[in-house]
C-alpha positions in Angstrom: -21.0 -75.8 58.6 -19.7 -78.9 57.2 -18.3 -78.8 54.0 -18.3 -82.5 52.0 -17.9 -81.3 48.2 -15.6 -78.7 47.1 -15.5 -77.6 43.3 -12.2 -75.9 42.2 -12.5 -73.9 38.9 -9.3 -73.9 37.6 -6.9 -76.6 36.9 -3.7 -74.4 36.5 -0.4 -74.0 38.7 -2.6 -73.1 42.1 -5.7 -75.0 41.5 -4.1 -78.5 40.7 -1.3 -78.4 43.7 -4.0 -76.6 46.3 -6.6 -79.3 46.0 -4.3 -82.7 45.5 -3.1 -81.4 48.7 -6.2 -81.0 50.9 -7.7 -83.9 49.1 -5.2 -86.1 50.3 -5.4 -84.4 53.6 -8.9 -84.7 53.9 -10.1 -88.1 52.2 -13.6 -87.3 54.0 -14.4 -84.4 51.2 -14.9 -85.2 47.6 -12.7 -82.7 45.4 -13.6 -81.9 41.4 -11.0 -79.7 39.9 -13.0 -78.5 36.7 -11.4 -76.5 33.6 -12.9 -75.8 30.6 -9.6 -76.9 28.4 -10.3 -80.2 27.6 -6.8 -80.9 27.0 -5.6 -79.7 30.3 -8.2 -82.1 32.2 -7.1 -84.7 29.9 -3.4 -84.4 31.2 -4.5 -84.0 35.0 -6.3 -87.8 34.3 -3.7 -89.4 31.9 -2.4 -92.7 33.4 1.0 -91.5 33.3 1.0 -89.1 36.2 4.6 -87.9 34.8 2.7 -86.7 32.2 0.6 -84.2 34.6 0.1 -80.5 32.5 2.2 -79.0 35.4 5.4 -79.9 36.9 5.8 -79.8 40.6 8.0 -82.0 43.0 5.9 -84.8 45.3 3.0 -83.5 43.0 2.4 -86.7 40.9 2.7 -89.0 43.9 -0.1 -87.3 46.0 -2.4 -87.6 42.8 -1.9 -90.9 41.8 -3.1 -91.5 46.0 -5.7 -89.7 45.5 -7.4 -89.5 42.1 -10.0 -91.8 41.3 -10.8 -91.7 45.2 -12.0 -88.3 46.2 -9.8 -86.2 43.7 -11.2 -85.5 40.4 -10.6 -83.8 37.0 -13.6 -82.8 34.5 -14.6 -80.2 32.4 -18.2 -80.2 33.6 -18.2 -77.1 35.4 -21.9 -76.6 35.8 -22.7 -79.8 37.2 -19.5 -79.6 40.0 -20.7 -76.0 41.5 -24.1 -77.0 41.8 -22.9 -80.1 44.0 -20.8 -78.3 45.8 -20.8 -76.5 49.2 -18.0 -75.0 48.4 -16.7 -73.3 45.1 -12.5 -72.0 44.7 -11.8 -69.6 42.2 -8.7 -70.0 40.9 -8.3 -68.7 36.8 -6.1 -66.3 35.5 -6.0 -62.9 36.1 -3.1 -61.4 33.5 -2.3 -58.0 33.4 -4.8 -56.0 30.7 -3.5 -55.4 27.4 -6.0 -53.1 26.5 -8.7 -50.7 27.4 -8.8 -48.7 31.0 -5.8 -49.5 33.0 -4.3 -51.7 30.5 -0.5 -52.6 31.2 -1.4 -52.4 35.0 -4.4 -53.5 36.2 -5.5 -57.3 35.9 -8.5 -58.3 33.3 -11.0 -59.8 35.9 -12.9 -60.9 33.0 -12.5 -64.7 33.9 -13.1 -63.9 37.5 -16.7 -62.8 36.3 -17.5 -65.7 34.0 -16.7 -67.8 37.0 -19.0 -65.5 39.2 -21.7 -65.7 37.2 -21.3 -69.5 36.5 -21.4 -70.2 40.1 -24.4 -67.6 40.3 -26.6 -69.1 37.7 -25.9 -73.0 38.7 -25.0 -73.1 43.0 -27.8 -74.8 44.7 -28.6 -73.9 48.8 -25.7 -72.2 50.7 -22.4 -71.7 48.9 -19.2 -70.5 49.8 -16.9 -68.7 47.1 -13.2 -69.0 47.8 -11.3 -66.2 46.0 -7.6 -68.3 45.4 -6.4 -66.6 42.6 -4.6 -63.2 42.9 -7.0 -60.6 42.8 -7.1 -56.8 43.4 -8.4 -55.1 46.5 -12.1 -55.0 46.5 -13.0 -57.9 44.2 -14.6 -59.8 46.3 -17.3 -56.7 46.0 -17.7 -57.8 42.5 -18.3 -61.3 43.1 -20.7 -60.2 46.1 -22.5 -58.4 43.9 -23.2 -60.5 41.1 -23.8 -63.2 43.5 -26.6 -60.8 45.1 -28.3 -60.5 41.8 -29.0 -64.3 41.9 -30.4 -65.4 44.9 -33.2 -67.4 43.7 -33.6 -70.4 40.9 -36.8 -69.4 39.2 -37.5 -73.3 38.3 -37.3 -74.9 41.3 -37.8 -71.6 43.7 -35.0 -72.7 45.3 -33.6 -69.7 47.6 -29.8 -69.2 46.9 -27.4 -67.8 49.7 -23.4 -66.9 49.4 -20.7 -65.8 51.0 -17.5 -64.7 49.6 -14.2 -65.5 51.4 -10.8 -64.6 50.3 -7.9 -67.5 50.7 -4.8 -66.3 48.8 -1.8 -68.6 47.9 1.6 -68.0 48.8 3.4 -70.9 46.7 6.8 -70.2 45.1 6.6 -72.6 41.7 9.1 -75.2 42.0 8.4 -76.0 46.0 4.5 -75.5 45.9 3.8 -78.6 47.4 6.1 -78.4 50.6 4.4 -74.7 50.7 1.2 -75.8 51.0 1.9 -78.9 53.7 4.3 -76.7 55.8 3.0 -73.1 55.2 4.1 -70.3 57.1 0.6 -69.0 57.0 -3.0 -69.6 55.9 -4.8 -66.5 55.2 -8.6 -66.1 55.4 -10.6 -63.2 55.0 -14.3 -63.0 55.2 -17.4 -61.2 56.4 -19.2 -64.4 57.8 -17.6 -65.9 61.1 -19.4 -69.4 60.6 -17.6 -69.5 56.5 -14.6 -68.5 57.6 -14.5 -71.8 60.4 -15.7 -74.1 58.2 -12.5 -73.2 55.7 -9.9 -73.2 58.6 -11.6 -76.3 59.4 -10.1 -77.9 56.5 -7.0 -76.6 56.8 -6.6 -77.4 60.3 -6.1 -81.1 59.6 -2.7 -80.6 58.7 -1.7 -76.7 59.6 -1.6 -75.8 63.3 -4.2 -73.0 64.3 -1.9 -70.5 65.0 -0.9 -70.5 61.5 -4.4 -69.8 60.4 -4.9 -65.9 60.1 -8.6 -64.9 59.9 -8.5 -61.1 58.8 -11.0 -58.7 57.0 -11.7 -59.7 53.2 -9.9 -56.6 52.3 -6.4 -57.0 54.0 -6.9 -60.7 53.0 -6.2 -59.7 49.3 -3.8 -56.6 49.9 -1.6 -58.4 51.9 -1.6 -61.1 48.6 -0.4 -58.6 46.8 2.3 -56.5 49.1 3.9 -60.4 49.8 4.5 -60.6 46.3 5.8 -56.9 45.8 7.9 -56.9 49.0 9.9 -60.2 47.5 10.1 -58.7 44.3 11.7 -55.7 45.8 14.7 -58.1 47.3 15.5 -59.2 44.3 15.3 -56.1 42.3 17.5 -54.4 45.4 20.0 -57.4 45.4 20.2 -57.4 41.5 21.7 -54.0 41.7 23.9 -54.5 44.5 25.3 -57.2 41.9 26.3 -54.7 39.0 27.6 -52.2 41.3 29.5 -55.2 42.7 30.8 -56.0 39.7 31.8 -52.1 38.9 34.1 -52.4 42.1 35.2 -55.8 42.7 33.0 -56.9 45.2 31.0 -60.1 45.2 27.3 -60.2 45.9 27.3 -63.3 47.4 29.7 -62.3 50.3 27.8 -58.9 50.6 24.5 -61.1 50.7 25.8 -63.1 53.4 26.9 -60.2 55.0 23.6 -57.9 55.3 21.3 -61.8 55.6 23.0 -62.5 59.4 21.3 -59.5 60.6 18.1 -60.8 61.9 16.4 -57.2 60.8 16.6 -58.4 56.9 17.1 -62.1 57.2 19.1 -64.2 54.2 15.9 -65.4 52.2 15.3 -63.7 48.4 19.2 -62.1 48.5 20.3 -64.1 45.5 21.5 -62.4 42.6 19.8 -63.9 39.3 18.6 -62.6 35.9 15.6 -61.4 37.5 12.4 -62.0 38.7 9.5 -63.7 36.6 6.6 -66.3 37.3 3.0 -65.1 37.1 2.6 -63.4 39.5 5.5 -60.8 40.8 5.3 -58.2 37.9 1.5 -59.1 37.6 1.4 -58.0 41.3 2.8 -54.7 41.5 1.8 -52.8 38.8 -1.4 -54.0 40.1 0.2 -51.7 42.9 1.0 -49.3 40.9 -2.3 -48.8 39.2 -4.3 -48.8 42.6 -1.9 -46.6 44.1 -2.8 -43.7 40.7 -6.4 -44.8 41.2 -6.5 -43.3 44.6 -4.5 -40.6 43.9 -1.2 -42.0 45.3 1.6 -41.4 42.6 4.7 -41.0 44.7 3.2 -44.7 45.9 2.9 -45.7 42.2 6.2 -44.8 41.6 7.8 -46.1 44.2 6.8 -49.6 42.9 7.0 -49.4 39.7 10.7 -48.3 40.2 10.9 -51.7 41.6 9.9 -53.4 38.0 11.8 -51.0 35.8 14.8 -52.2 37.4 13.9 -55.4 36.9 13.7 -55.0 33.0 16.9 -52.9 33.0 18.6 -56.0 34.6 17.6 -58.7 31.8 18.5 -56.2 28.9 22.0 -55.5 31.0 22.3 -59.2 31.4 22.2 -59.6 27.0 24.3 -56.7 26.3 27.3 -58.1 28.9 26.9 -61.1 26.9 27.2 -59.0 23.2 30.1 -56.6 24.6 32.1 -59.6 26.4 32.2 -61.5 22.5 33.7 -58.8 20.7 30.6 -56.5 20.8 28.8 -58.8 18.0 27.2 -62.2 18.2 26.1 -62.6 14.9 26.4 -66.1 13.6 28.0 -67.5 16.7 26.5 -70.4 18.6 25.7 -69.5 22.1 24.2 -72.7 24.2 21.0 -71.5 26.5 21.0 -73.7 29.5 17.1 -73.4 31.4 13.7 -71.4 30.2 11.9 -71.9 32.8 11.6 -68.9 35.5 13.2 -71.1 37.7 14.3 -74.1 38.8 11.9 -77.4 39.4 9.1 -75.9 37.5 7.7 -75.5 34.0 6.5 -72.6 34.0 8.2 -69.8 31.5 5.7 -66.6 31.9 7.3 -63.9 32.5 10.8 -65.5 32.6 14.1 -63.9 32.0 15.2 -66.0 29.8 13.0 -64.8 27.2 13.9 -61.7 26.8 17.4 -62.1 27.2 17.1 -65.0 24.3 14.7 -62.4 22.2 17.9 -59.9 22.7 20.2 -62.2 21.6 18.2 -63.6 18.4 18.0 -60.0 17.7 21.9 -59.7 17.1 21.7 -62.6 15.2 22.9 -65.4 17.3 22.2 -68.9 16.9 21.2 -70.0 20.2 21.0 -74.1 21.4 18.2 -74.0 24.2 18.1 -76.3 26.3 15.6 -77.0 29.9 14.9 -80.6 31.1 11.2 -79.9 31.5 9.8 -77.1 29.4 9.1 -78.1 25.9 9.8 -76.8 22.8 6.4 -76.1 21.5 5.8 -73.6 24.9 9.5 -72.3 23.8 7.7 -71.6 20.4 5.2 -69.7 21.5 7.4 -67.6 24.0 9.9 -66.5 21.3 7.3 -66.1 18.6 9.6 -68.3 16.0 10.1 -72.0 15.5 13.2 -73.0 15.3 16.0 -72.9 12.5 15.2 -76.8 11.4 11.5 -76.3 11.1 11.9 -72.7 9.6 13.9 -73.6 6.7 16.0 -71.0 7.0 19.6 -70.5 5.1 22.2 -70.6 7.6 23.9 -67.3 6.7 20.7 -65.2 7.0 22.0 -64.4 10.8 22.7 -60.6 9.3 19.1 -59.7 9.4 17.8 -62.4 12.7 19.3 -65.3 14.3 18.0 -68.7 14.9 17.6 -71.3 17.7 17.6 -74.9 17.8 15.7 -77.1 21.0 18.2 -79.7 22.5 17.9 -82.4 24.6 21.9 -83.7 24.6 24.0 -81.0 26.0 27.6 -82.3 25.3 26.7 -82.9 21.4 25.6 -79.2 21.1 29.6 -78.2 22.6 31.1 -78.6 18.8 32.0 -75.0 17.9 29.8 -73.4 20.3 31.4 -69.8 21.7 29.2 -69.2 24.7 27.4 -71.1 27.5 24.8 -68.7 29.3 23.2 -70.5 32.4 19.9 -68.7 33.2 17.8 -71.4 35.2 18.8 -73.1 38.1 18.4 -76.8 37.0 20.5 -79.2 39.7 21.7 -81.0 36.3 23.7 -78.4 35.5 26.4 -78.5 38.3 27.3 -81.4 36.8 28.6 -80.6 33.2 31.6 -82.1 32.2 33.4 -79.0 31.6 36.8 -80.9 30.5 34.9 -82.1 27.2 33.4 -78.8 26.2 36.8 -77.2 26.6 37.8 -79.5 23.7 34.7 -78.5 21.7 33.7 -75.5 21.9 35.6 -72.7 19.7 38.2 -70.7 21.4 38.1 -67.9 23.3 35.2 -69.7 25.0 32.6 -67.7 27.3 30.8 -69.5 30.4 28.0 -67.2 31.7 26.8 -67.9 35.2 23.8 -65.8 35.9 22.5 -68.0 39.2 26.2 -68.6 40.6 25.6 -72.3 39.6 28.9 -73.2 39.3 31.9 -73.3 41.6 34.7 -71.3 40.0 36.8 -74.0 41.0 35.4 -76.6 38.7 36.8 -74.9 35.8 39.9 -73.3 36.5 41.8 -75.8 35.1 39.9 -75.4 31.7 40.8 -72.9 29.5 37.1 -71.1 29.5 36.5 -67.0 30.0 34.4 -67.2 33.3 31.3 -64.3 34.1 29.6 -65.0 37.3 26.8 -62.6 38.0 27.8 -60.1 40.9 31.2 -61.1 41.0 33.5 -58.3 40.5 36.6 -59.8 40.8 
């Protein structure tokens, strides 16, 4: 089963990355990533590839190679799946926000659309890739309205499918050496002959015994449990932190500690102001709600533990910050270094720094925010407010809500500023020149480290009130 045209619908943080990389690892299949927001596929063809909707490193180099070549961006989805041999589905599946299992299970309502598309327009023999996050048992869904269409009443064409599940395991931020050096490809599937012609494609770059062929339905569980059990770390090593901080301990030494044993291993034990991205919390109470579906509570709460914690972390985080300048921030300028979820990436759902920022405004700070690649229309729409210079506001309205202010210079937004919270992991902020915002900022002045960023030792010789998350000393 060759496969010479794939059709990717979906031109978000898994879709773009996934099929820049196997188009330039396989120039001998022609690749149409189709979305139906125009101004998405515009930004995926702009001539500017710095200019690319999503923001990954080595991501604009491997599409200027290819696209234009055998790489492609459109919004005619219709016309891609019915040229394709192979369809990807890779949309969103947020959490529901209403109706049953709303606040834990995910709305497969784009899943279906994309079903049904494929149904109603896939020509011959197709093969569905599930590649967005999906709960166990969905491929039965596709199956099934797949089933319903198995032949095109104009041209009495006979229509045949078969669904495979192919889940990503990318961490935002290193996607692309995830997806040329993975530590597994997973593919799940009914049909033997399917499931060969996908490792197939894979196999030009990832050694075979890297490619896992399972079941459909531990394909998309074990999707899920990755993203859970990674969660867990850094749920568990986020409270190691505050009790190290209760009793003079220091979470990185106790991280290093418990990583040499080759039983746990070092990776996911840094402290931080918890998890975010799209898919962790997304992911277990996905758990969650499957585990109450079949009856499994103790299951359900076992995980769900795992996210409370989680949210109890970023509102302990914004108090520490309150209590530690004199139990009120109102009015006082308070510099918000990184809104993105994490470092090298532009990506802000879910990310701690909005609630923690959301706490603050609420005390009425005025907070500086500051992220070298997230912009400050997305930060408008995450905080739900523009900011102060577009809002009009009076500047001593801070008794009823503070205000914020997007900045791209960080050592003009040091005059009279009382706190620096660092909650992304940016590379750019090691290098602050901490002698000149000593002589600006308003004294006593507050330098919150919630990623261990900086080295102690770079300021000691300033004159700054140092927090370091974890540190108890």
């Amino acid at each position: 089963m060759k496969i010479k045209n794939i059709c990717c619908i979906g031109a978000g943080y898994v879709g773009g990355p996934t099929m820049a990389v196997i188009a330039d690892k396989c120039p001998d299949i022609q690749i149409h990533v189709v979305d139906f927001n125009k101004e998405r596929i515009n930004k995926w063809n702009d001539v500017d590839v710095n200019n690319l909707p999503i923001f990954e490193p080595g991501l604009a180099e491997i599409v200027e190679r290819c696209r234009g070549k055998n790489l492609h961006f459109s919004t005619g989805i219709n016309e891609r799946i019915r040229k394709s041999d192979m369809v990807f589905i890779s949309v969103n599946t947020p959490t529901k926000k209403y109706g049953l299992g709303a606040g834990k299970a995910s709305d497969l309502k784009w899943v279906e659309a994309c079903a049904r598309q494929v149904a109603n327009n896939a020509t011959g023999h197709t093969i569905v890739v599930e590649k967005s996050t999906l709960p166990v048992r969905t491929a039965e869904v596709i199956k099934s309205i797949l089933d319903a269409t198995k032949k095109d009443s104009e041209r009495s064409e006979i229509k045949t499918f078969d669904v495979l599940s192919n889940p990503e395991f990318l961490a935002e931020g290193t996607a692309i050496n995830d997806l040329l050096y993975p530590d597994r490809v997973l593919i799940g599937g009914e049909n033997q002959l399917s499931i060969n012609a996908l490792s197939d494609i894979y196999a030009k770059w990832v050694t075979k015994e890297k490619i896992l062929q399972t079941n459909i339905w531990s394909s998309e569980l074990a999707k899920l449990t990755a993203n859970a059990f990674l969660a867990q770390r850094i749920s568990s090593i986020n409270s190691i932190g505050a009790l190290c901080e209760a009793t003079g301990a220091d979470v990185r030494e106790v991280s290093r500690a418990i990583g040499a044993d080759s039983r746990i291993g070092s990776k996911f034990l840094d402290a931080g102001p918890g998890f975010g991205g799209s898919c962790f919390k997304k992911d277990i109470l996905n758990l969650v709600y499957l585990s109450e579906y079949f009856g499994l509570y103790e299951v359900a709460k076992f995980w769900e533990s795992v996210v409370t914690l989680n949210n109890w972390h970023q509102k302990r985080i914004s108090k520490l910050i309150t209590n530690k300048l004199f139990g009120t921030i109102s009015g006082k300028k308070i510099i918000i270094l990184g809104f993105a979820f994490k470092g090298n990436t532009n990506d802000t759902r879910e990310s701690a720094a909005i609630l923690i920022c959301k706490d603050l405004l609420n005390e009425g700070a005025f907070l500086f925010i500051h992220d070298p690649k997230v912009s400050k229309e997305q930060i408008i729409n995450d905080l739900g407010s523009k900011p102060y210079s577009e809002n009009k506001k009076q500047l001593n309205s801070f008794d009823v809500k503070g205000n914020w202010e997007f900045i791209h210079d960080i050592d003009e937004s040091f005059f009279e500023a009382d706190a620096i919270v660092i909650l992304t992991e940016w590379e750019e902020y090691k290098n602050i020149n901490w002698d000149l915002a000593e002589k600006r900022m308003r004294k006593p002045a507050w330098i919150f480290d919630s990623r261990s960023l900086i080295d102690p030792e770079d300021i000691k010789k300033n004159d700054f009130n140092f927090w370091r998350i974890g540190d108890g000393s």
